[in-house]
C-alpha positions as CSV (number, residue, x, y, z in Angstrom):
1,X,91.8,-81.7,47.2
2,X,90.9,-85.2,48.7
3,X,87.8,-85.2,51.2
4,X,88.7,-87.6,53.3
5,X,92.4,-89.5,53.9
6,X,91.1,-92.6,52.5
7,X,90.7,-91.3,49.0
8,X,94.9,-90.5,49.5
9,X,95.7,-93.9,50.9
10,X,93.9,-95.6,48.0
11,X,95.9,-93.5,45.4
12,X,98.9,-95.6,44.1
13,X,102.0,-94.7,42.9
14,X,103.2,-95.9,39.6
15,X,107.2,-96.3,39.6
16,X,109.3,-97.4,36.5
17,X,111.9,-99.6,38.2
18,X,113.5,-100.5,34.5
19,X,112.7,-99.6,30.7
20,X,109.9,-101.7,31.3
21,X,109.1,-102.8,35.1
22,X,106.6,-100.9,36.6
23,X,105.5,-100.9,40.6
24,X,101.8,-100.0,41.1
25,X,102.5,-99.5,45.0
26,X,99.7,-98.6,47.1
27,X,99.9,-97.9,50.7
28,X,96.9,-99.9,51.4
29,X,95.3,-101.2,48.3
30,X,91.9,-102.5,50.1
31,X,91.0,-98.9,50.3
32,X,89.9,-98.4,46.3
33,X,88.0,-101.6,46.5
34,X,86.2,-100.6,50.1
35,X,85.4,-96.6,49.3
36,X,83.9,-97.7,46.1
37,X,81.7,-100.2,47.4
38,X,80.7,-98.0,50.1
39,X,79.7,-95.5,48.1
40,X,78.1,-98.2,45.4
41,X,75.9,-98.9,48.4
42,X,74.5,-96.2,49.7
43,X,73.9,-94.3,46.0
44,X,71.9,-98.0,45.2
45,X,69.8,-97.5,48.6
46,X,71.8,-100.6,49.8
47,X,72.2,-99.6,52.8
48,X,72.0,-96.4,54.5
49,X,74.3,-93.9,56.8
50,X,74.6,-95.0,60.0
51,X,74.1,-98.7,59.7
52,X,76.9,-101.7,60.4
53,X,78.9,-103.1,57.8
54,X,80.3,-106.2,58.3
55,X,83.1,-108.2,56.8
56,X,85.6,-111.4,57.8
57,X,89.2,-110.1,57.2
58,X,93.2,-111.1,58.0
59,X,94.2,-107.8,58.2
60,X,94.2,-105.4,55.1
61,X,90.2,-105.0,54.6
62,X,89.9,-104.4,57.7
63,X,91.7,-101.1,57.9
64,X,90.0,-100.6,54.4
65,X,86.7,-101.1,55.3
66,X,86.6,-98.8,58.7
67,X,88.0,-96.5,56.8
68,X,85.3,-96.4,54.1
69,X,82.8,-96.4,56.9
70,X,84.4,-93.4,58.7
71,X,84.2,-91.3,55.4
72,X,80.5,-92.0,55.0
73,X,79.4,-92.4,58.5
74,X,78.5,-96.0,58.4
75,X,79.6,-98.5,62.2
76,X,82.2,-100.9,61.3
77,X,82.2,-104.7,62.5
78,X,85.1,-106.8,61.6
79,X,85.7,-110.6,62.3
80,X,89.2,-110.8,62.9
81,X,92.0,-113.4,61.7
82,X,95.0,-114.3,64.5
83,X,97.4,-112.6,62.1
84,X,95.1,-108.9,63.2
85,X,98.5,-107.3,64.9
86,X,98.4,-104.4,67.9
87,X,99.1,-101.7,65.7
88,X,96.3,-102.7,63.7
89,X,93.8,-103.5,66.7
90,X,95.1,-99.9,68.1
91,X,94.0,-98.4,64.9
92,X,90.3,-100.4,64.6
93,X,89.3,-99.4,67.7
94,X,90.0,-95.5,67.4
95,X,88.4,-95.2,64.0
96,X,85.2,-96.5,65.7
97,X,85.1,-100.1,64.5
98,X,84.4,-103.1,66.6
99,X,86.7,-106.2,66.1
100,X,86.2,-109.4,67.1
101,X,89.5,-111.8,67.0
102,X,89.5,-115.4,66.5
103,X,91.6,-117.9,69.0
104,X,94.5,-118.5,67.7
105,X,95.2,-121.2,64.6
106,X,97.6,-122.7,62.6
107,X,95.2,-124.2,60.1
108,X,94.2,-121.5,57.8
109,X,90.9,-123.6,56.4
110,X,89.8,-123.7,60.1
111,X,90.7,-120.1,60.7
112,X,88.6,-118.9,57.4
113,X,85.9,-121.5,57.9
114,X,85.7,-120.0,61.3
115,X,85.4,-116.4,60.6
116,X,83.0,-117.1,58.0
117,X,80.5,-119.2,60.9
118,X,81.2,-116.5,63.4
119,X,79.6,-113.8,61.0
120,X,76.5,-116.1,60.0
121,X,75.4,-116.0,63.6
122,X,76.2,-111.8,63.8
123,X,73.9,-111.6,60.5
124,X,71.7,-113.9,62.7
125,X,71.2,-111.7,65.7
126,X,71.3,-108.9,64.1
127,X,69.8,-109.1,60.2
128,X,70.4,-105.5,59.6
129,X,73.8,-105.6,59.5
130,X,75.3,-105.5,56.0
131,X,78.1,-108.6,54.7
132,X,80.2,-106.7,52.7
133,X,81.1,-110.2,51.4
134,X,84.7,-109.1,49.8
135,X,85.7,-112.7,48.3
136,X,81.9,-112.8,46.3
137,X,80.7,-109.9,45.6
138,X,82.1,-108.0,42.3
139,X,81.3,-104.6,43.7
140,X,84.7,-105.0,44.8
141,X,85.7,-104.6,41.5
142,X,84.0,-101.0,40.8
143,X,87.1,-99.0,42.4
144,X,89.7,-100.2,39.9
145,X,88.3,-99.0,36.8
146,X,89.8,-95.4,37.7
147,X,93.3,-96.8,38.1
148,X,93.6,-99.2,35.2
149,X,92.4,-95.7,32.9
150,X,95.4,-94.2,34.7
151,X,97.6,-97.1,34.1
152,X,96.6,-97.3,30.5
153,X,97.3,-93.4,30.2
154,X,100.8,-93.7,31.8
155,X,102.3,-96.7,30.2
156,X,99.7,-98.1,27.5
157,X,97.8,-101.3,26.8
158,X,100.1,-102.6,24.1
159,X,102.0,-105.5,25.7
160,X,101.1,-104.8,28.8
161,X,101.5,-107.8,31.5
162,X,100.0,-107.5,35.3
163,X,101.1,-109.6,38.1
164,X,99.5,-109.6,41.0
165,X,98.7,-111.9,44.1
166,X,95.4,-113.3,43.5
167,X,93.8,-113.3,46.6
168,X,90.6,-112.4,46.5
169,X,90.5,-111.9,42.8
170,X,89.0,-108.0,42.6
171,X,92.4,-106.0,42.2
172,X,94.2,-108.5,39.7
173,X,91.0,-109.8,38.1
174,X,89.5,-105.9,37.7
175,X,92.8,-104.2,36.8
176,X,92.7,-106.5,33.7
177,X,89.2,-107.0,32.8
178,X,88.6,-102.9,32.7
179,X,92.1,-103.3,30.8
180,X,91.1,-105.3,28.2
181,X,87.8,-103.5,28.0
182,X,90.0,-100.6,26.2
183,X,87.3,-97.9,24.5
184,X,90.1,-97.8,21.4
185,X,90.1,-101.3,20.7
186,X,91.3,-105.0,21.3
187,X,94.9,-104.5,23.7
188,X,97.2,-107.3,24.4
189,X,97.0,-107.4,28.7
190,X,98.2,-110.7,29.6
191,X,97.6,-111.6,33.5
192,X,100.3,-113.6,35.7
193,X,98.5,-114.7,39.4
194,X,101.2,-115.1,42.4
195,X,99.7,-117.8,45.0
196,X,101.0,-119.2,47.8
197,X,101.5,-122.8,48.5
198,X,98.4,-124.6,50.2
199,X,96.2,-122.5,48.3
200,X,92.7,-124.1,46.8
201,X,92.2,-121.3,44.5
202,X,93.9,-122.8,41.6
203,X,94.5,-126.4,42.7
204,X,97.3,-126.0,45.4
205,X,95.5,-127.3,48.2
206,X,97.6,-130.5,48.6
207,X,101.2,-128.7,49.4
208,X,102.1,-126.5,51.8
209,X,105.0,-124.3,52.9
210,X,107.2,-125.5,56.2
211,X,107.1,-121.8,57.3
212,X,104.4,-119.4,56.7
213,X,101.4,-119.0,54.3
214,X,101.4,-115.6,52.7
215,X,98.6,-113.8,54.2
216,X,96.1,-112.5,51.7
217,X,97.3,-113.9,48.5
218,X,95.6,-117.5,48.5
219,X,92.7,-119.2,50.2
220,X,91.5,-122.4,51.7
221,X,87.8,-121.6,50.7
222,X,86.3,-120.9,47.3
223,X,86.1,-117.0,46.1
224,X,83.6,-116.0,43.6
225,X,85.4,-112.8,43.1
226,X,88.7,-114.8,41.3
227,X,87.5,-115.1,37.6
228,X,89.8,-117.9,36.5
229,X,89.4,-117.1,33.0
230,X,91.2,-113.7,33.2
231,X,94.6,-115.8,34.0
232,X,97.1,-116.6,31.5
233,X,99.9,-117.8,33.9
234,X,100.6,-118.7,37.7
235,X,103.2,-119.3,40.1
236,X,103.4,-120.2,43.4
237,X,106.1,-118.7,45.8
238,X,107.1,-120.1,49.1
239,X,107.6,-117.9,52.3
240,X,111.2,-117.9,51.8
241,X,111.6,-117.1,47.9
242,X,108.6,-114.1,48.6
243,X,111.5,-112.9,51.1
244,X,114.1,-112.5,49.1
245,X,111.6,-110.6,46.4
246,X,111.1,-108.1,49.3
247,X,114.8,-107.5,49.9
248,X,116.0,-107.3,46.7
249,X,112.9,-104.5,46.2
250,X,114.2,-102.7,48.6
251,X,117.7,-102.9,48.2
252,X,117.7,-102.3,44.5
253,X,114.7,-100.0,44.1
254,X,114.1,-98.8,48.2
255,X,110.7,-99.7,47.8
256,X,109.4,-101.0,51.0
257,X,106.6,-103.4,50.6
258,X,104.6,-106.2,52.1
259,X,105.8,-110.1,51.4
260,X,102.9,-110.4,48.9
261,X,104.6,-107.4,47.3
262,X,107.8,-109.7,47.2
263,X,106.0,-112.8,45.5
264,X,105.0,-110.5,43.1
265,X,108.1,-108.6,42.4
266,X,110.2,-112.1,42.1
267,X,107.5,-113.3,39.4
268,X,107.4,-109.9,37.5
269,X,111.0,-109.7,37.5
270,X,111.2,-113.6,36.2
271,X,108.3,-112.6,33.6
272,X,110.3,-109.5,32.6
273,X,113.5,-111.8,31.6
274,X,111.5,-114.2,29.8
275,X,109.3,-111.0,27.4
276,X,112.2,-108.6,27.5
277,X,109.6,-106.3,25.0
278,X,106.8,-106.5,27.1
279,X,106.0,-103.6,29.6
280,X,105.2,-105.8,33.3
281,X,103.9,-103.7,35.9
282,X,103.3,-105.6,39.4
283,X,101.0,-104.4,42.4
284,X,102.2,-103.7,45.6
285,X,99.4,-103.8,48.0
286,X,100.8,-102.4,50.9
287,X,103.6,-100.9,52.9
288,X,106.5,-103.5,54.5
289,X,105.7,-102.4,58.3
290,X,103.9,-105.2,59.2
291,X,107.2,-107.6,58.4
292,X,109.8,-106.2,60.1
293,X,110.5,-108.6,62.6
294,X,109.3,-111.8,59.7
295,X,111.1,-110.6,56.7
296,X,113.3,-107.4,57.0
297,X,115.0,-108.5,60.0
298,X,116.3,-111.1,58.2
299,X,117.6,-109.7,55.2
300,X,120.7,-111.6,55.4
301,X,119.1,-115.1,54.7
302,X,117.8,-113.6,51.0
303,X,119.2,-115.4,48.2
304,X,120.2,-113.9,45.0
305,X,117.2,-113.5,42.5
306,X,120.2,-115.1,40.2
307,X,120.1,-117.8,41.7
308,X,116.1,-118.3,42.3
309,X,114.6,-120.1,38.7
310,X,110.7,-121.7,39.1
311,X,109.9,-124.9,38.3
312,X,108.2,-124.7,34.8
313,X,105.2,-127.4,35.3
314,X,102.2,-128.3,33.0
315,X,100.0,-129.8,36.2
316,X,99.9,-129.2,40.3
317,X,100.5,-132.8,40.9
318,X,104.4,-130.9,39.7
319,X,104.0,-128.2,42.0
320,X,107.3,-128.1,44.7
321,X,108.7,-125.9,46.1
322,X,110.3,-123.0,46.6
323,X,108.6,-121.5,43.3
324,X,106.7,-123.4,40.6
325,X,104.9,-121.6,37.2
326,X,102.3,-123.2,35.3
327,X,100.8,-121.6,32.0
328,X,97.1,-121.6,32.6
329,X,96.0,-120.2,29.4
330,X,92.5,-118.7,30.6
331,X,91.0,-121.9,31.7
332,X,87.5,-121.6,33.4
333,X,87.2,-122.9,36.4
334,X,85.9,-126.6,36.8
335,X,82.7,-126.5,38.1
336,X,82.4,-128.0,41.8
């Protein structure tokens, strides 16, 4: 019996949507990487009951990380992105955790760059506070290790291909690593990353999308967490081909899921056509409630997957829209 309901919200579901397409869908995914870290922290002396934890977020960690602090008594102060909705807010401030929201802006660099200054000068006033520092630090990684043995148990290491938004790099970039790190042996776990366009994470930084950037999937700033060697290909999905993704999952397989969950679905389903013998399993991080009015509402403007192909490219200077793959072949990032 779970202790707390974050150790329920962080369990996924694993769903076979074909012979071999698998959902990992989580109703907030941010929970397994918060609840371990948490509890990393306070069995390492870290930190101690009682004391503030503070992190930047756009939405997901947020909800993640006060409710990590509400299982082991720890405040909760959160420097909030514009895209930090009501519901969201509503829920913050009952569990106890303290938000501060930026002013509202359209550039996404500015907004992060933002955040990131805002908490420098909390850590400044008040240097006992904790930076949970969720784009850097690898304890981010610890809660996946659980899920990828269940993963391995339930549909095997032998051909296995994740895809995954990258993000912040722990839940693709741990899923695989404790994958590959099989007790029994070398396994073949390949790793496809889903970006969105305007994205400096892997060199996207120079295009952008006419109508929204998928929140929590790329970044404007440099994450340590994203271990560029892990990836052996990427695409990058526009706004409008994530939407159709989320449709289609939901009208094919009634799996409601975020527009991340979308971008990832259209490039596991793509990946599944092209490796027809490979098992693909894609992560959903989180529920579809948040896009009601963005994306389900308009369900009607979805296209076909049929009729969505990506660009293949060899180089970003090739990258176009709506939906571009690149091999990257485990490349290391180039040093700054």
């Amino acid at each position: 019996m779970d202790q707390h309901i974050a150790e329920a919200i962080g369990r996924p579901d694993l769903i076979r949507l074909d012979e071999r397409l698998v959902c990992l869908r989580f109703e907030t995914m941010k929970v397994v990487s918060a609840l371990a870290a948490v509890r990393h922290l306070i069995d390492t002396g870290a930190v101690r009951r009682g004391d503030t934890l503070l992190d930047s977020s756009s939405g997901i960690y947020a909800y993640a990380l006060a409710l990590a602090c509400h299982r082991h008594g720890m405040h909760c102060h959160i420097v909030g992105s514009t895209t930090v909705d009501h519901t969201l807010r509503t829920q913050l401030a009952v569990l106890g955790a303290t938000l501060e929201q930026m002013e509202p802006c359209d550039d996404l660099k500015l907004d992060q760059k933002r955040r990131v200054e805002r908490v420098h000068e909390i850590l400044a006033a008040h240097p006992g506070h904790h930076w949970m520092r969720q784009y850097h630090d690898d304890i981010h990684y610890l809660g996946y290790r659980a899920i990828a043995d269940r993963v391995r148990a339930e549909t095997g290491t032998d051909r296995l291909t994740v895809v995954g938004g990258v993000g912040s790099g722990a839940s693709t970039g741990a899923l695989t690593r404790y994958l590959r790190a099989a007790p029994d042996g070398p396994t073949d776990v390949e790793l496809v990353g889903v970006q969105p366009y305007g994205s400096l994470t892997f060199g996207a930084q120079h295009t952008s999308d006419p109508d929204i950037i998928i929140a929590g999937i790329g970044s404007s700033i440099p994450f340590e967490n994203v271990r560029h060697e892990l990836y052996d290909t990427l695409h990058w999905i526009s706004f409008d081909a994530a939407l159709s993704g989320a449709v289609d999952l939901l009208r094919r397989h009634a799996v409601f899921a975020g527009l991340s969950t979308g971008a990832a679905y259209l490039a596991a389903h793509h990946e599944h056509g092209r490796t027809p013998d490979r098992t693909v399993l894609f992560i959903a991080p989180d529920t579809g409630h948040r896009y009601i009015d963005t994306v389900y509402t308009r369900h009607r403007e979805a296209r076909p997957l049929a009729q969505l192909t990506p660009r293949e490219i060899t180089d970003q200077t090739e990258l176009a829209l709506p939906w571009s793959r690149m091999p990257w072949n485990r490349t290391p990032a180039r040093a700054a």
